[in-house]
Every structure is written in C-alpha cells, then in structure tokens.
DRENNU-590964 format. One record per residue (C-alpha): residue in one letter; z, x, y. Coordinates in steps of 0.001 Angstrom, whole numbers, padded with zeros to 6 digits, always signed. Layout:
BEGIN
AZXY ...
% end
This chain:
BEGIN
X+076147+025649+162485 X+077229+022705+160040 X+080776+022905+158974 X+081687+023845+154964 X+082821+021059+152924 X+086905+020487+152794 X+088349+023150+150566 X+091859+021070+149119 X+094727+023210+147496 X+097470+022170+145969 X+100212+022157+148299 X+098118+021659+151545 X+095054+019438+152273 X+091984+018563+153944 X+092980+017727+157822 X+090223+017310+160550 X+087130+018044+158634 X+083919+016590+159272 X+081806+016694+156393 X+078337+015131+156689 X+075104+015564+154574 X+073120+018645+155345 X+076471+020769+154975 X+075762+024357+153947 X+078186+024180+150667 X+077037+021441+148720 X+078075+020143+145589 X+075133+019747+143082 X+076460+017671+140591 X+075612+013536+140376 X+078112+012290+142456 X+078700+014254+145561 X+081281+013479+146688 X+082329+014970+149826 X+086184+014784+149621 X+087115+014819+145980 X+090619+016004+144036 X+089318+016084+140406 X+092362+016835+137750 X+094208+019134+139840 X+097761+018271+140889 X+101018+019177+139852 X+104124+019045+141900 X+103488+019205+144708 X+101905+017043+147784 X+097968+017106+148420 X+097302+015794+151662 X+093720+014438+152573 X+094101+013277+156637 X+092152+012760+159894 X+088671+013525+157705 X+085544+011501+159137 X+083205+010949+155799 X+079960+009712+155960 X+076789+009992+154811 X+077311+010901+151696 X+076936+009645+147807 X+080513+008573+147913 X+083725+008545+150023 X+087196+009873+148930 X+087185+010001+145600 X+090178+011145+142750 X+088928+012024+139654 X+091417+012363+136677 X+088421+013888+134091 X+088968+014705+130646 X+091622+016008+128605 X+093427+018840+130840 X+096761+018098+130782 X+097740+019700+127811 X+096006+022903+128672 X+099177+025234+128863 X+099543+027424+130572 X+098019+026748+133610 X+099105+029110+136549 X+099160+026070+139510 X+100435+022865+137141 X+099173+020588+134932 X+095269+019759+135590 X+096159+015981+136658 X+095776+013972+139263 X+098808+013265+141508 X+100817+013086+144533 X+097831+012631+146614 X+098075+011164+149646 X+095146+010094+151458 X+095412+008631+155101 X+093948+008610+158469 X+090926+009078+158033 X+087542+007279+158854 X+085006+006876+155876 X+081227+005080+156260 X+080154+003633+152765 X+076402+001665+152523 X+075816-000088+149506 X+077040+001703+146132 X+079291+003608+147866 X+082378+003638+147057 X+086129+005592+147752 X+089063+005286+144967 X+089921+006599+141409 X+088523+006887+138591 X+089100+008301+134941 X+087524+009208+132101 X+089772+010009+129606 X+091612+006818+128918 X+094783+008088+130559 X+095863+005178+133571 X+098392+007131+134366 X+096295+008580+137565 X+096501+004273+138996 X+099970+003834+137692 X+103054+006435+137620 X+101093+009771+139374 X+101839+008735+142981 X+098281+008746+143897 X+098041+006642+147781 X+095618+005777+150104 X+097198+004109+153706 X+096101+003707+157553 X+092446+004551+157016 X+089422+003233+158636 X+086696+002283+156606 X+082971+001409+158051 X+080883-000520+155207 X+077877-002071+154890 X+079526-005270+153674 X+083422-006378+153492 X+082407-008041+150577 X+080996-005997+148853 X+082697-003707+146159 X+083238-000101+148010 X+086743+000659+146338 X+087209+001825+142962 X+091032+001405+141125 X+092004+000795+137864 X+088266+001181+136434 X+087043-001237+138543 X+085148-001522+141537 X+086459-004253+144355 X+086165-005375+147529 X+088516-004960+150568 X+090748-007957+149554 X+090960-006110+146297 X+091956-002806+146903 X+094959-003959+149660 X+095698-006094+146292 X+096419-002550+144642 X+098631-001604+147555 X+096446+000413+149261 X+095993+000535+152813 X+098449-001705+154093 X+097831+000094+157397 X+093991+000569+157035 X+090978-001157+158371 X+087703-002067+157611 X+084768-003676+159385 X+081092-003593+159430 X+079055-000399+160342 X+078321-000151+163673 X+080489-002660+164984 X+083936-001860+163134 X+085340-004910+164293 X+089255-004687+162317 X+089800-006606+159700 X+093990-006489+158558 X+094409-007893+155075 X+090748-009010+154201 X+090424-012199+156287 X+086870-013582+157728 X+085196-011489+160231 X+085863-013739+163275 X+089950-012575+162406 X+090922-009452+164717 
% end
C-alpha cells in the first residue's frame, strides 16, 4: 500500500514522508509537485524535514500565487508564504526539475522579508550544473542557490553516485 502524499498545516509539517510517483492521492494539476506550501502561512513555523522526494515533476516547491493576502478574514492567517523551513531532507531532480520558490503575483516578498529557508538537505541531480533551483524568478544551479543562502549545510551530487559536493566546487572536491 503506497503512502498518501504529505499533508502540511500550518503550525506543524511534513516529517518522514516518502512520497514517490504512483501515490494513491495525487495532485492533477501541471506541476505536481509532491511537497508544495502554496500561499498559506501566517505566523507561525511550517516545517518540511527528513522527506525523501523523487520521482516526481518537481521537488520542494513554495508557491506564493496570486493576490491572497488581502483576503480578510481568513480563519488560519494571511494566505502567504512564510516561515517555512525546509531541511533534512533528500530530493532526486532529472532534467527540468527543479526545488525553490516561485511567484506569480509580483510580490518578492516570499525571497526577501517572509523567512522562507531551505538548509542541510541532500539533493541527487542529474547534473550539478544544471539549473534545478528556482529563487528570485530564476532558475540556477547549485553554486547559485548556496549564493541565495540556502543550504549552507546541504549537499548535492550526481544521481546514483551522490558523491558531496560543499559549496559548488568540481566533482573530484569531497
């Protein structure tokens, strides 16, 4: 029996799920994401930790979407994106896969002053190269997304052989 897809409420968090494809809850629109916050947050902490992630259209994903923040009242907070914390887990991403934030309202604030984080998680990809993190509307490579701050504790290497790579060097540095 496959495992549902991580249910995330505010306040709590996804912690030691392993969603693959072929889960019996899955979500039908384009992107498919299996772990996604998308503009829900408020005060308090969501957690997303010890998750494995992998074949799948995308990785972790935050989505601040649309207008919502000035729907009032809302019973659990503003519908924004923030105070997420995402860390420990281990995500596989093949090519056009990617794990991030995006928006779609113009707002920045979700990359800037939210307190959105990702740290200390493991990332299996197809290429270090190649652009598998999203941030700030844009779509970079390893060396790009530590530039953001982000995983200063993380590590990435190819899949199937996840040899580490800390701080975006050349493969042959462990």
């Amino acid at each position: 029996m496959s495992r549902p897809a991580p249910y995330l409420r505010k306040g709590a968090g996804s912690r030691q799920n392993r969603p693959r494809k072929g889960d019996d809850r899955r979500d039908r629109r384009d992107r498919r994401d299996r772990i996604e916050i998308q503009s829900s947050g408020g005060t308090k902490l969501i957690e997303i930790a010890y998750n494995v992630v992998r074949a799948n259209n995308n990785g972790i994903t935050l989505i601040d979407s649309g207008n919502r923040a000035r729907e009032w009242p809302t019973p659990h907070g503003p519908h924004i994106v923030q105070n997420v914390w995402v860390h420990n887990n281990t995500v596989t991403m093949s090519a056009h896969q990617t794990t991030g934030a995006v928006e779609d309202d113009q707002d920045t604030d979700i990359f800037t002053t939210n307190h959105n984080r990702f740290d200390s998680n493991t990332y299996e990809v197809d290429s270090i190269a190649a652009p598998h993190f999203s941030w700030d509307n844009v779509n970079v490579d390893w060396v790009g997304w530590r530039g953001y701050g982000h995983d200063r504790h993380g590590r990435v290497g190819l899949l199937d052989s996840l040899s580490e790579i800390a701080g975006g060097g050349s493969s042959a540095q462990k």
